[in-house]
N, CA, C and O of each residue as an XYZ file, in Angstrom:
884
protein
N      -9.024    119.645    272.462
C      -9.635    119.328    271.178
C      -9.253    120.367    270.115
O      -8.915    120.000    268.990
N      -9.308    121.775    270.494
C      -8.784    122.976    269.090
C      -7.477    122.864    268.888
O      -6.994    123.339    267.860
N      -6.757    122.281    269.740
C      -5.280    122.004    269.577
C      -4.918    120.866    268.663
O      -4.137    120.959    267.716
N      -5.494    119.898    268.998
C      -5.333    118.332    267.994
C      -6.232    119.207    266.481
O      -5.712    118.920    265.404
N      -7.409    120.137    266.402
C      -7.783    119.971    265.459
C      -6.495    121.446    264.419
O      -6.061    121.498    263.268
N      -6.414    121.974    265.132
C      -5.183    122.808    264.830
C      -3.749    122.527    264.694
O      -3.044    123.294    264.038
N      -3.172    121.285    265.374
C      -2.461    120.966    264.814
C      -2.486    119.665    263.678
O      -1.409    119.258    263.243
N      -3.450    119.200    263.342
C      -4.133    118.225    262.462
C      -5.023    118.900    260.866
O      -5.667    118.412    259.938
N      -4.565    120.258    261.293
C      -5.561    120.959    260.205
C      -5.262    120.699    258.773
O      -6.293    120.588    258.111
N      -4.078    120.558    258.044
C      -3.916    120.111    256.915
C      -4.207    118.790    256.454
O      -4.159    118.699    255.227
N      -4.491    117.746    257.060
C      -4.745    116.536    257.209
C      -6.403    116.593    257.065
O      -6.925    116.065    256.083
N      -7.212    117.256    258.081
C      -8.672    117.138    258.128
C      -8.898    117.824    256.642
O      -9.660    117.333    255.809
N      -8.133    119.020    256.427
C      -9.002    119.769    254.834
C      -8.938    118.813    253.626
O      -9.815    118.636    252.781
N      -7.329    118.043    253.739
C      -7.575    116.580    252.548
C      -8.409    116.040    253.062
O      -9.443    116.122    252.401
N      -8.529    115.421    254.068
C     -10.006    114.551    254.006
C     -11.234    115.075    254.385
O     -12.091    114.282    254.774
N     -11.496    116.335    254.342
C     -12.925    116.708    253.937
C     -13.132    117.279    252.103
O     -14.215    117.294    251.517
N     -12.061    117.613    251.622
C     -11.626    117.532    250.190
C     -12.366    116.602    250.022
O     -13.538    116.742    249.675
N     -11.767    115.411    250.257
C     -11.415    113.897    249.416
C     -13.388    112.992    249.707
O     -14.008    112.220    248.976
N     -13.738    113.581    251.030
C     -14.823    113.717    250.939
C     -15.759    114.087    249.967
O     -16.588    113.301    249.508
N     -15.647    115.320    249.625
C     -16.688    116.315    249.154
C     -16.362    115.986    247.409
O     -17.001    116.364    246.427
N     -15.165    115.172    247.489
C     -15.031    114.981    246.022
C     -15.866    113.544    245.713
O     -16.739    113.441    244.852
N     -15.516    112.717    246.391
C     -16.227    111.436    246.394
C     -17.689    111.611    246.256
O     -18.284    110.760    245.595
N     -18.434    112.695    246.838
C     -19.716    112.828    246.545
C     -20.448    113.914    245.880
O     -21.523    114.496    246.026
N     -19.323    113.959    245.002
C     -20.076    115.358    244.552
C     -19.617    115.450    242.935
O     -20.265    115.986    242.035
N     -18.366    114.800    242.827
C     -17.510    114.886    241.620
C     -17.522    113.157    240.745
O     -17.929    112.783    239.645
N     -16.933    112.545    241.776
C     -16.346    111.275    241.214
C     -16.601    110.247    242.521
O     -16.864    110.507    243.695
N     -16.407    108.932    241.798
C     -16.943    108.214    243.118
C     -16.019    106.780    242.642
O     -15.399    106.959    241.594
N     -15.866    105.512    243.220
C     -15.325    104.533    243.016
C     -16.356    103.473    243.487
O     -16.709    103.515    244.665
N     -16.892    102.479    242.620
C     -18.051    101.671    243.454
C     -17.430     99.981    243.038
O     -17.350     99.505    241.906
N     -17.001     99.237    244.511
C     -17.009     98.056    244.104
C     -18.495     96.915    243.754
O     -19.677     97.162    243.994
N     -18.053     95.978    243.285
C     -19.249     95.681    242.318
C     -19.240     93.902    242.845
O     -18.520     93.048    242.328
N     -20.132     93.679    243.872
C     -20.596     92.479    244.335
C     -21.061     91.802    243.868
O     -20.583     90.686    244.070
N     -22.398     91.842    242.830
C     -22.919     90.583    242.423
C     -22.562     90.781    240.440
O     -21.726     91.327    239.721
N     -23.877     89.894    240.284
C     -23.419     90.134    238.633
C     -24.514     89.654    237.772
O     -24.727     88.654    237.085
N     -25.197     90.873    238.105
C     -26.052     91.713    237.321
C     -25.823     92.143    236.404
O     -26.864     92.246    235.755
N     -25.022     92.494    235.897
C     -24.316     93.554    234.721
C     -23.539     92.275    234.169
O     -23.297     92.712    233.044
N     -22.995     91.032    234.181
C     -22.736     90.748    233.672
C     -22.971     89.984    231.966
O     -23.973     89.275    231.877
N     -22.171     90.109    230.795
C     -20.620     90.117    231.115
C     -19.996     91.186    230.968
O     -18.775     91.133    230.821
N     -20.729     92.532    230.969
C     -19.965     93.728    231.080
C     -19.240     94.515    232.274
O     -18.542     95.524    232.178
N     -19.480     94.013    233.074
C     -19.088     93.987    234.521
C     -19.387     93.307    235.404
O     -20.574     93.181    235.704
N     -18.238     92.565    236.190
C     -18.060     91.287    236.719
C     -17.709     91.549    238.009
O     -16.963     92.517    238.154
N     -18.184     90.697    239.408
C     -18.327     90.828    240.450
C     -16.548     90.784    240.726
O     -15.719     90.057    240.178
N     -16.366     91.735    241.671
C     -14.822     92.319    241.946
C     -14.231     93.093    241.192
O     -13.043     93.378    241.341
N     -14.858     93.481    240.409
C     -14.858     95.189    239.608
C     -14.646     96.169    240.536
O     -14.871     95.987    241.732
N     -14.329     96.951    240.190
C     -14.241     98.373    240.990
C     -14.081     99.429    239.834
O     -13.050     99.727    239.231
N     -15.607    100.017    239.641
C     -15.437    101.321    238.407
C     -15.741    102.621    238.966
O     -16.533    102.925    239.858
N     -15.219    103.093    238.500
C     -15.115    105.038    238.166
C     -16.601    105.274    237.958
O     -17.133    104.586    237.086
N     -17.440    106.244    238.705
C     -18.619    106.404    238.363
C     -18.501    108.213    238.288
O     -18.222    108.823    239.320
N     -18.709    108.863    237.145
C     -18.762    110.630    236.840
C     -20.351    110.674    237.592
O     -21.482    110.292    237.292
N     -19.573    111.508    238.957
C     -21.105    111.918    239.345
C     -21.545    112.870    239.037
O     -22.537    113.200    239.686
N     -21.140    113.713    238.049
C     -21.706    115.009    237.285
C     -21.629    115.017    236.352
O     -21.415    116.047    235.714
N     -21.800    113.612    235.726
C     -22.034    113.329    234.031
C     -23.813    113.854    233.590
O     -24.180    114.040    232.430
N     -24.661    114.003    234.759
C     -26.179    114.441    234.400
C     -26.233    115.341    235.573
O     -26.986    116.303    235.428
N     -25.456    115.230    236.977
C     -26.381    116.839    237.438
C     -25.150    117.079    238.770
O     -24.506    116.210    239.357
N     -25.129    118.494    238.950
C     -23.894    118.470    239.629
C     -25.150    118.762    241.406
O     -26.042    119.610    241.360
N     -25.018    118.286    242.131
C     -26.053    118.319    243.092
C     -25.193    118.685    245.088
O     -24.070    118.300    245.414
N     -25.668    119.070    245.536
C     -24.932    119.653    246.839
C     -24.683    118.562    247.621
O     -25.446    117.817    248.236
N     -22.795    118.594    247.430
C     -22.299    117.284    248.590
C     -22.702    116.784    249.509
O     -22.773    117.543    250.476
N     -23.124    115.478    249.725
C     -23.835    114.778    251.105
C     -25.256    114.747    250.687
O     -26.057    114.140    251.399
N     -25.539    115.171    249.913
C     -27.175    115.366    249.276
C     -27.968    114.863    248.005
O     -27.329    114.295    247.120
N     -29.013    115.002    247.904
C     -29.607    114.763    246.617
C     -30.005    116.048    246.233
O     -30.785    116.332    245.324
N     -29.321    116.925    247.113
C     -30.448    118.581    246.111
C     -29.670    119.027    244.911
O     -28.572    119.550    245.102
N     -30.094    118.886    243.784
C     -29.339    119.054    242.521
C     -29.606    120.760    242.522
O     -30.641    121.369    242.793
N     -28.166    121.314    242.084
C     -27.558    122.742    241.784
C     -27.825    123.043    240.479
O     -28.279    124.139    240.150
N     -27.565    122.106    239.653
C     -27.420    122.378    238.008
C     -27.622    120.784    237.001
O     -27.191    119.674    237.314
N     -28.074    121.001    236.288
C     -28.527    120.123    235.285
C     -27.497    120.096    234.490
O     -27.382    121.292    234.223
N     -26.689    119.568    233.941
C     -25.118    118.961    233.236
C     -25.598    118.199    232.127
O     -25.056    118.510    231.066
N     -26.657    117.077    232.043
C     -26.498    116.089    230.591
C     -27.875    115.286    230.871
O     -28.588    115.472    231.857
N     -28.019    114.749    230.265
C     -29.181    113.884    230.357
C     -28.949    112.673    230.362
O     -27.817    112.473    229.922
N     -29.502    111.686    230.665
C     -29.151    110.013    230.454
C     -29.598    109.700    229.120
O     -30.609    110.051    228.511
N     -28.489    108.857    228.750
C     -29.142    108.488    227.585
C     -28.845    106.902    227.615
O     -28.061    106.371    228.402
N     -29.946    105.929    226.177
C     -29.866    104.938    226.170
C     -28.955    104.279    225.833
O     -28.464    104.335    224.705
N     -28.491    103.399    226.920
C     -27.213    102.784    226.837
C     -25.894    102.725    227.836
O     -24.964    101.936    228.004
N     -26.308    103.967    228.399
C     -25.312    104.296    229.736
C     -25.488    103.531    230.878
O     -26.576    103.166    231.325
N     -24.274    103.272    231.388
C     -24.043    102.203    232.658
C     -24.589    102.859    233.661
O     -23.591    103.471    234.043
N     -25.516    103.214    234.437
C     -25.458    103.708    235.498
C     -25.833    103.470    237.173
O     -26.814    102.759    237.390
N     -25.170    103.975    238.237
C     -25.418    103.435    239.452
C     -26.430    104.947    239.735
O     -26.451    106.119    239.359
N     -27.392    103.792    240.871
C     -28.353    104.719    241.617
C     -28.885    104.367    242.731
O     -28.410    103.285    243.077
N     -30.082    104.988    243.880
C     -30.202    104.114    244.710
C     -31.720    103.451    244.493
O     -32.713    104.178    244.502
N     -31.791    102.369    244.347
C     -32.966    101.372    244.086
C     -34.459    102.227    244.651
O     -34.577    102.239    245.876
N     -35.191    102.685    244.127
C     -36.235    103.194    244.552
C     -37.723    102.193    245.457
O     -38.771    102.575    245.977
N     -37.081    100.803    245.265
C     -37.522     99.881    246.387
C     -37.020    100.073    247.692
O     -37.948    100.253    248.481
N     -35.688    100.109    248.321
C     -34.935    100.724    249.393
C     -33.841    101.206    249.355
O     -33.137    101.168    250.363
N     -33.384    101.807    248.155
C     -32.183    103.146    248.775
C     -30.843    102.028    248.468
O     -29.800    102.612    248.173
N     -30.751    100.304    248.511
C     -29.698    100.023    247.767
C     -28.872    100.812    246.992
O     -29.462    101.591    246.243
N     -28.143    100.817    246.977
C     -26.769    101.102    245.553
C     -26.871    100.032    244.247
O     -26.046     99.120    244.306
N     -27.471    100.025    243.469
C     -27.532     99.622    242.146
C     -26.653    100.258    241.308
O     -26.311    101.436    241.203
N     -26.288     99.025    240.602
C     -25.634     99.232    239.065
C     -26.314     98.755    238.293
O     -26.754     97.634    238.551
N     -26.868     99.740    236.386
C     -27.674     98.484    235.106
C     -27.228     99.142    234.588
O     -26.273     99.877    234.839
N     -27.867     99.007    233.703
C     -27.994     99.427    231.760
C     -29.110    100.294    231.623
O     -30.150     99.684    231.375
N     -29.237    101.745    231.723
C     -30.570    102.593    231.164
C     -30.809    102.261    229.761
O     -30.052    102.536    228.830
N     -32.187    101.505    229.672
C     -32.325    101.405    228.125
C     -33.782    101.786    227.680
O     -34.471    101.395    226.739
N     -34.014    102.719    228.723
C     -35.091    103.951    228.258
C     -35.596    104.600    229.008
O     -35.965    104.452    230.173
N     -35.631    105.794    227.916
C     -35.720    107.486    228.644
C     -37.090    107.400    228.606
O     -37.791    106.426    228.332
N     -37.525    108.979    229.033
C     -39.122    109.509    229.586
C     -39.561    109.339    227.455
O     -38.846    109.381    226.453
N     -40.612    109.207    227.613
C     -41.177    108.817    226.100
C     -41.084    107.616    225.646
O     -42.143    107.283    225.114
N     -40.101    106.622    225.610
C     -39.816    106.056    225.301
C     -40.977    105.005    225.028
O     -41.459    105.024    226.161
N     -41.636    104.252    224.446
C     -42.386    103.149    224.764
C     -41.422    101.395    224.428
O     -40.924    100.821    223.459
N     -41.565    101.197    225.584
C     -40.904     99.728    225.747
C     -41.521     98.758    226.407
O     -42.265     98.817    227.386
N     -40.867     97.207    225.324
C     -41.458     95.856    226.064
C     -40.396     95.414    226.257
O     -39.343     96.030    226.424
N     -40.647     93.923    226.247
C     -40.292     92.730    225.870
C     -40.681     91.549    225.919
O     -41.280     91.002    226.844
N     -40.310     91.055    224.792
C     -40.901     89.652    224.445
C     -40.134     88.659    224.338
O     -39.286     88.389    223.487
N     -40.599     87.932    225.579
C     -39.727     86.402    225.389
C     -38.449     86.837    225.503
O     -37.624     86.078    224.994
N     -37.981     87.920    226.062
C     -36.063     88.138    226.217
C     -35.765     89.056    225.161
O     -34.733     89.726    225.218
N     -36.815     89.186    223.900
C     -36.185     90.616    223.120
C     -36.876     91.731    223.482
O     -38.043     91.834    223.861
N     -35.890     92.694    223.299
C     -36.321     94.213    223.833
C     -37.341     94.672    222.539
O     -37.696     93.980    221.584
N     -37.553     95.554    222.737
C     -38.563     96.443    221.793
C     -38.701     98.147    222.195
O     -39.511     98.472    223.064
N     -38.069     98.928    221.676
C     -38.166    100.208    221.952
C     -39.096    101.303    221.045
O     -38.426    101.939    220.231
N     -40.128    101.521    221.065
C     -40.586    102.432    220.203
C     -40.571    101.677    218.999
O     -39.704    101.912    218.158
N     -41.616    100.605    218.778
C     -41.628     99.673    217.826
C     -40.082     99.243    217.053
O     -40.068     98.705    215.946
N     -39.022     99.519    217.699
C     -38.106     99.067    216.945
C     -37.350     97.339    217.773
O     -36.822     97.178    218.874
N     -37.524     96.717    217.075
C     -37.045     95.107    218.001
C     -35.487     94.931    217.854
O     -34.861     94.972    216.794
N     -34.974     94.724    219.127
C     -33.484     94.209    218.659
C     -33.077     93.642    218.008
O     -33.877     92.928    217.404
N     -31.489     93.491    217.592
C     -31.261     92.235    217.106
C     -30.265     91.468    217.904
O     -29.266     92.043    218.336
N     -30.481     90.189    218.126
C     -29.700     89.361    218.431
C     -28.375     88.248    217.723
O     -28.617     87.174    217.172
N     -27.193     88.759    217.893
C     -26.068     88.104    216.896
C     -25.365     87.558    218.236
O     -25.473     87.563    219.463
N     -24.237     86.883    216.729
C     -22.926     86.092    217.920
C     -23.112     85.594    218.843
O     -22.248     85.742    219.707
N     -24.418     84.669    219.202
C     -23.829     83.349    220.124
C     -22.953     82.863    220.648
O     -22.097     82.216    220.046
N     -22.961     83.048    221.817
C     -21.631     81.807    222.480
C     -22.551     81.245    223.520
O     -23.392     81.911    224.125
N     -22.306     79.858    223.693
C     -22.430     78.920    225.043
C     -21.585     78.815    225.493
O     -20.522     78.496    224.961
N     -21.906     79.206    227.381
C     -20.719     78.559    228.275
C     -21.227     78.960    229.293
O     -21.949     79.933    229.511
N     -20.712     77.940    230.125
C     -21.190     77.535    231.937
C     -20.525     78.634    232.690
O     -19.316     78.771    232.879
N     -21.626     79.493    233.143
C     -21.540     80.639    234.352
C     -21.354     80.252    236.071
O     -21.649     79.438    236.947
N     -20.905     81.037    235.887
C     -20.263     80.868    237.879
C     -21.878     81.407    238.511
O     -22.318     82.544    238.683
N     -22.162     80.779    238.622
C     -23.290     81.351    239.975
C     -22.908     82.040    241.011
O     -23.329     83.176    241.227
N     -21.810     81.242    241.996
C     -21.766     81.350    242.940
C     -20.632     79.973    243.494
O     -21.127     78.854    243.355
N     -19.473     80.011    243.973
C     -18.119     78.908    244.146
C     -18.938     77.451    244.316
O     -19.386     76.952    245.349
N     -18.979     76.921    242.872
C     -19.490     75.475    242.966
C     -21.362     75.055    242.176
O     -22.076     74.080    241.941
N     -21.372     76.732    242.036
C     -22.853     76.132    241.386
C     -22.790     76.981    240.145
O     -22.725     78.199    240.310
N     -22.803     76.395    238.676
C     -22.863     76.678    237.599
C     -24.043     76.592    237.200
O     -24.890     75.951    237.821
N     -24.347     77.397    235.798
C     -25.402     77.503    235.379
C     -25.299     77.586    233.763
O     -24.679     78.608    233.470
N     -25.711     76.827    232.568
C     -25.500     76.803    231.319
C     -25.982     78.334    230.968
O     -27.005     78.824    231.447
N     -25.182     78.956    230.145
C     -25.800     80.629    230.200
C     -25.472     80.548    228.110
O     -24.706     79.835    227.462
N     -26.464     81.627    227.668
C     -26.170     81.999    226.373
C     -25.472     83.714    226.754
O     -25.544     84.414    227.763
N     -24.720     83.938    225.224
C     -24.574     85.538    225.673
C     -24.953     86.029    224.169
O     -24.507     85.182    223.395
N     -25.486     86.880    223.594
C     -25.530     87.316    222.276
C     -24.873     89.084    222.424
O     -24.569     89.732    223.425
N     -24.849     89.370    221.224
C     -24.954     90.917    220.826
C     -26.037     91.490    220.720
O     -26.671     91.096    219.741
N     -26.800     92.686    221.640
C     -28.050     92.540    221.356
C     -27.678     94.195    220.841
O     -26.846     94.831    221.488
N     -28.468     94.912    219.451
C     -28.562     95.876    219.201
C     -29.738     96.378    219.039
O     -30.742     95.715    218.781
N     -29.679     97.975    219.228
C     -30.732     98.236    219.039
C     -30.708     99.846    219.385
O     -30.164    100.297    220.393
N     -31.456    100.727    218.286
C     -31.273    102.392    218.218
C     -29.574    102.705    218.172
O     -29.084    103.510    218.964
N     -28.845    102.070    217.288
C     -27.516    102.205    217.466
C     -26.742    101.712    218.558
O     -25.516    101.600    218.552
N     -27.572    101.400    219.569
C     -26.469    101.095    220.539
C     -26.195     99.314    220.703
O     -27.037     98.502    220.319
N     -25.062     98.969    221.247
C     -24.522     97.381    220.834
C     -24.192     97.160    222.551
O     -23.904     98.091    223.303
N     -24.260     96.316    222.792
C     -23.662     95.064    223.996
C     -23.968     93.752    224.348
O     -24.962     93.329    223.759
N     -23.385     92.895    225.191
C     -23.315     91.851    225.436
C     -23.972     91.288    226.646
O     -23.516     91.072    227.768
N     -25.077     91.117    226.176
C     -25.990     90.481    227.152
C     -26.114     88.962    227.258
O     -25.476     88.380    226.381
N     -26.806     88.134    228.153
C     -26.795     87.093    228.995
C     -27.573     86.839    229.550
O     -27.959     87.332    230.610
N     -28.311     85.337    228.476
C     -29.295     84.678    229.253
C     -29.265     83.542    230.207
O     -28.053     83.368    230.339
N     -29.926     82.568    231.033
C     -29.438     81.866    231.850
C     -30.501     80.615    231.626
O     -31.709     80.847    231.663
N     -30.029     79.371    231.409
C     -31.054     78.339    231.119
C     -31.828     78.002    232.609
O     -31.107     77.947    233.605
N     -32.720     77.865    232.697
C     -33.774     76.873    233.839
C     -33.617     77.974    234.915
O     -33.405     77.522    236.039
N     -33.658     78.922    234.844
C     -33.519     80.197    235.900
C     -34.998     81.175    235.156
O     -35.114     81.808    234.106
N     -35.856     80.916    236.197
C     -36.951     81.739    236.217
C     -37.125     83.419    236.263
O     -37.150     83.810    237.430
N     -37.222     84.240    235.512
C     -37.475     85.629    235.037
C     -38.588     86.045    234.648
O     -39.555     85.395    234.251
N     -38.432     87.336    234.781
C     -39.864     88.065    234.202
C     -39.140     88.451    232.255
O     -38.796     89.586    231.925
N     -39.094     87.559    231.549
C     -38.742     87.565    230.203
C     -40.042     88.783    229.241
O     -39.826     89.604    228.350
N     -40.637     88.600    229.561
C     -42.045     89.633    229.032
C     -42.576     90.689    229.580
O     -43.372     90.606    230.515
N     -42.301     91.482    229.205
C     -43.526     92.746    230.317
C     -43.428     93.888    229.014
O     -42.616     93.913    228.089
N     -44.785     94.985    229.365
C     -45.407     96.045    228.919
C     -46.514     95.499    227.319
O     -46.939     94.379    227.036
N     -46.675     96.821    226.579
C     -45.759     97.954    226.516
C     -45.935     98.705    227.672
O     -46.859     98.410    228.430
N     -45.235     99.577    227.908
C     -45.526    100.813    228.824
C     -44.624    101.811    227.921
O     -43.818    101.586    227.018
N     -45.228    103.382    228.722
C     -44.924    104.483    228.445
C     -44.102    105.249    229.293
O     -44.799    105.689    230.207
N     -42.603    105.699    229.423
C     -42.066    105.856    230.764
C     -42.349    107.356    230.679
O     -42.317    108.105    229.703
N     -42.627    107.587    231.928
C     -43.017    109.677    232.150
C     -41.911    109.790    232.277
O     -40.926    109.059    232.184
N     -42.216    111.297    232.625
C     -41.776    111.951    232.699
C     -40.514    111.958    233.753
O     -40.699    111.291    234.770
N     -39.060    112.738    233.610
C     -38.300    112.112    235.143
C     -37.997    110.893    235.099
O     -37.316    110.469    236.032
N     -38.263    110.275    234.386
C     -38.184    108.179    235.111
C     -37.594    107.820    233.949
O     -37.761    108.445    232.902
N     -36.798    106.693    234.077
C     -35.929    105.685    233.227
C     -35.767    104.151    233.605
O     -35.280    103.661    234.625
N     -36.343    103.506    232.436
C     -36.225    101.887    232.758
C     -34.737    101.394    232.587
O     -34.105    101.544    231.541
N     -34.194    100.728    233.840
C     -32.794     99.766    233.779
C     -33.071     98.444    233.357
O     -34.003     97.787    233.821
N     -32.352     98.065    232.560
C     -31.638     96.556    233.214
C     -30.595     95.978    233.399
O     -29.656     96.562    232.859
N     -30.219     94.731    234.128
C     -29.311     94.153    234.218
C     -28.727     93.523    232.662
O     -29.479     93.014    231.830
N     -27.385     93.666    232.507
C     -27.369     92.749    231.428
C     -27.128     91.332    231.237
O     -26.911     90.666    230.225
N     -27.228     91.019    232.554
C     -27.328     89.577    232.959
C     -28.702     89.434    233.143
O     -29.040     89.493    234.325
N     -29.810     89.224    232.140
C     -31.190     89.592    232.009
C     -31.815     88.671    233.132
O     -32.727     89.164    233.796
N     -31.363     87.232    233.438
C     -32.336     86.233    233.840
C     -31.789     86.704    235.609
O     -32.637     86.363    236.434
N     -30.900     87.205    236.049
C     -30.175     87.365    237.488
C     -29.909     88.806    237.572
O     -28.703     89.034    237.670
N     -30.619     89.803    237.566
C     -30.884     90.732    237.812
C     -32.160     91.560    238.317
O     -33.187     91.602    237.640
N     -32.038     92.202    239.520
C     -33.080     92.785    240.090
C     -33.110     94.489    239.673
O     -32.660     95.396    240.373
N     -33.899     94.648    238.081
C     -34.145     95.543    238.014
C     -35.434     96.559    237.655
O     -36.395     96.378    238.402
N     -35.561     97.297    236.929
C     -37.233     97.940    236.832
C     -37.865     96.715    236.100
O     -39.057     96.971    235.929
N     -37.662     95.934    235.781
C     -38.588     94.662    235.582
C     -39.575     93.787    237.452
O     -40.216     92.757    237.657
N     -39.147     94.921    238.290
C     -39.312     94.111    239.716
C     -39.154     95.163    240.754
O     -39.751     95.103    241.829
N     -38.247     96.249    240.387
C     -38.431     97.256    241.098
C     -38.891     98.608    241.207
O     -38.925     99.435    242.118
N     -39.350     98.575    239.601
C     -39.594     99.679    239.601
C     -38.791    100.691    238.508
O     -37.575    100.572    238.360
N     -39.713    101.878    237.618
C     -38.734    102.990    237.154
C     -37.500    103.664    238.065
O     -37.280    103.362    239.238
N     -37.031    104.267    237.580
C     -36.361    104.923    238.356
C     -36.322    106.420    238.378
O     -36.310    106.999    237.292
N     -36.299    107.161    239.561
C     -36.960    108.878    239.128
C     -35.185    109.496    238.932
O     -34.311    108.975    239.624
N     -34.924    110.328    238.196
C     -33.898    111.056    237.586
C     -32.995    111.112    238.861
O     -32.003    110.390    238.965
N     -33.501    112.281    240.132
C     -33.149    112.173    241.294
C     -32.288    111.512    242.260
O     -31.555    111.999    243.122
N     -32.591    109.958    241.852
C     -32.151    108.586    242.284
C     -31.043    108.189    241.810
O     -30.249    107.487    242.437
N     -30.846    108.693    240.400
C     -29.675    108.479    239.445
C     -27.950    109.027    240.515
O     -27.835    110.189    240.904
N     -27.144    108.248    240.722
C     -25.821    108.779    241.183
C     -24.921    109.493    240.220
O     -24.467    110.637    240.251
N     -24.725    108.119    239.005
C     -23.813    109.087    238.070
C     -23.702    108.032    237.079
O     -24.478    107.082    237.172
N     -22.834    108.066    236.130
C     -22.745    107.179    235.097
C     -21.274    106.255    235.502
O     -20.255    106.704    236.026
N     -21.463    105.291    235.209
C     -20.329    104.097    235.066
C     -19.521    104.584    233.975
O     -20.130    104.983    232.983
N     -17.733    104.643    233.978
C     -17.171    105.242    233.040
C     -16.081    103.750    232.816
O     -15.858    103.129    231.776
N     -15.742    103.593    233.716
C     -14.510    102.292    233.429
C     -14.558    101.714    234.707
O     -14.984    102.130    235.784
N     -13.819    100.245    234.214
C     -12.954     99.765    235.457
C     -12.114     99.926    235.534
O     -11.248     99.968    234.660
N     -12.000    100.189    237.423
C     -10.748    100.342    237.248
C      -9.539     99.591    237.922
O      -8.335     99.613    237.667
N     -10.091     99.090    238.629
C      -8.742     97.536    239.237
C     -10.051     96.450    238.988
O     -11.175     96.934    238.848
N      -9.866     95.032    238.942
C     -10.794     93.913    238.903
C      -9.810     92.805    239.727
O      -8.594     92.685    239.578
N     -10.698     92.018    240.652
C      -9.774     90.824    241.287
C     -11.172     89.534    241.107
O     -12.371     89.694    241.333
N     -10.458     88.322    240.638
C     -11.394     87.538    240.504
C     -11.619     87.030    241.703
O     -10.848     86.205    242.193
N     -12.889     87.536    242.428
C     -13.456     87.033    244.075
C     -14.067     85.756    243.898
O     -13.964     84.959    244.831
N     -14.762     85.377    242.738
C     -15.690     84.025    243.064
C     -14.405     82.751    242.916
O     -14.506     81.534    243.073
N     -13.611     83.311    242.677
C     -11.856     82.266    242.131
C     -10.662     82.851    243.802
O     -10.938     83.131    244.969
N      -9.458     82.791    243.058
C      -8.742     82.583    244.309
C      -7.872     84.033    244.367
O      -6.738     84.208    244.813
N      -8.678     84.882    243.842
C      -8.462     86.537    244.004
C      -7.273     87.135    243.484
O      -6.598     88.071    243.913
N      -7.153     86.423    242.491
C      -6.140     86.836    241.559
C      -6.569     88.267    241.016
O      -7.663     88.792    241.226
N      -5.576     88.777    240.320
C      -6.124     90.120    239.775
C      -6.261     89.958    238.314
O      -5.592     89.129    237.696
N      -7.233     90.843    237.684
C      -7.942     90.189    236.291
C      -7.167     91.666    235.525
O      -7.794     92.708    235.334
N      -5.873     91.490    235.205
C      -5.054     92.518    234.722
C      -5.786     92.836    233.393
O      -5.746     94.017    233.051
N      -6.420     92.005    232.624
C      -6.885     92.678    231.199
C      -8.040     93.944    231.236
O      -8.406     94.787    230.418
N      -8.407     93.600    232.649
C      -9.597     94.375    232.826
C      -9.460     95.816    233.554
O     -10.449     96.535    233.699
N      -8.689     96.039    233.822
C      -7.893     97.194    234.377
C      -7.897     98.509    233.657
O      -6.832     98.692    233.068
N      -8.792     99.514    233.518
C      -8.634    100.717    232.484
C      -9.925    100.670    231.405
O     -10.348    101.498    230.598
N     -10.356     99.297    231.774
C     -11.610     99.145    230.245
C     -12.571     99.959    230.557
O     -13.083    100.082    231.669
N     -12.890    100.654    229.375
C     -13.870    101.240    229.105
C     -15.140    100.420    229.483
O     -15.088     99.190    229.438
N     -16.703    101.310    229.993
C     -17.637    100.537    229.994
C     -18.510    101.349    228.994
O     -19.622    100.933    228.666
């Protein structure tokens, strides 16, 4: 065994490297359902900066140093504080924050979104079952994206106000009506946070015949 690991030794230090980088630095997360959509679409594969908010000891959650804070608007993956899942949303509010929503519009600290640019068009559910979906521009505290509602698909469209403490941040999906997020699971404690979503970076269309979705390759999220 000290012989194979001695003569194998340059080989094991890249891949305990390549390890310790994956969990400590940078990470690659493919992206199964579509939750996030239409900002990220199932067969994504994005770049997640895992020391965009805290640089924390490889293999672990014990954070070393505090780096940035989350802020509203950032893509980020974490593990679901219902069971430890790998989640991807949209943080769209910090500790203070007071937030609702009504009927599908947000509300942050008495300020209400706005909703522009309409489009209709029939969403992939799942190979063979569509669903009539709206998508608007929803803004709000400066920040802009493209969210997605879903007709005759049952949601929690309304909840709070609430006050988020301290440590904790409300997600959502931006696929509002098909997403399992703190509307159902819960805040999320800082801790839980992995890292921020930065781009995609290869995409293959899986619910189709796995072609590769070349426009999407490099995009910014």
């Amino acid at each position: 065994m000290l012989h194979w690991i001695r003569t194998n030794r340059s080989f094991l230090l890249l891949l305990l490297g390549f390890v310790l980088f994956r969990t400590a630095i940078a990470d690659w997360n493919p992206i199964p359902s579509g939750s996030m959509r239409p900002t990220v679409l199932e067969g994504d594969v994005v770049l997640v900066s895992r020391v965009a908010y805290d640089l924390k000891l490889p293999l672990t959650d014990v954070v070393l140093a505090r780096l940035g804070d989350p802020r509203r608007g950032d893509v980020v993956t974490f593990s679901s504080p219902q069971d430890g899942t790998r989640l991807i949303k949209r943080l769209v509010a910090v500790p203070g924050d007071v937030v609702e929503m009504r009927d599908e519009h947000l509300v942050i600290n008495g300020e209400v979104a706005r909703y522009e640019a309409p489009e209709s068009l029939l969403e992939t559910l799942q190979p063979g079952l569509e669903r009539p979906a709206t998508r608007v521009t929803e803004t709000l505290h400066g920040h802009q994206r493209r969210v997605q509602w879903l007709a005759g698909v049952a949601a929690r469209s309304s909840f709070g106000p609430l006050t988020v403490p301290p440590g904790q941040y409300l997600v959502l999906g931006d696929n509002r009506d098909n997403s399992a997020d703190s509307r159902y699971i819960g805040l999320v404690p800082r801790e839980r946070l992995i890292g921020q979503a930065k781009a995609v970076l290869v995409s293959a269309d899986i619910l189709g015949a796995w072609w590769p979705r070349w426009g999407r390759f490099g995009q910014s999220l």
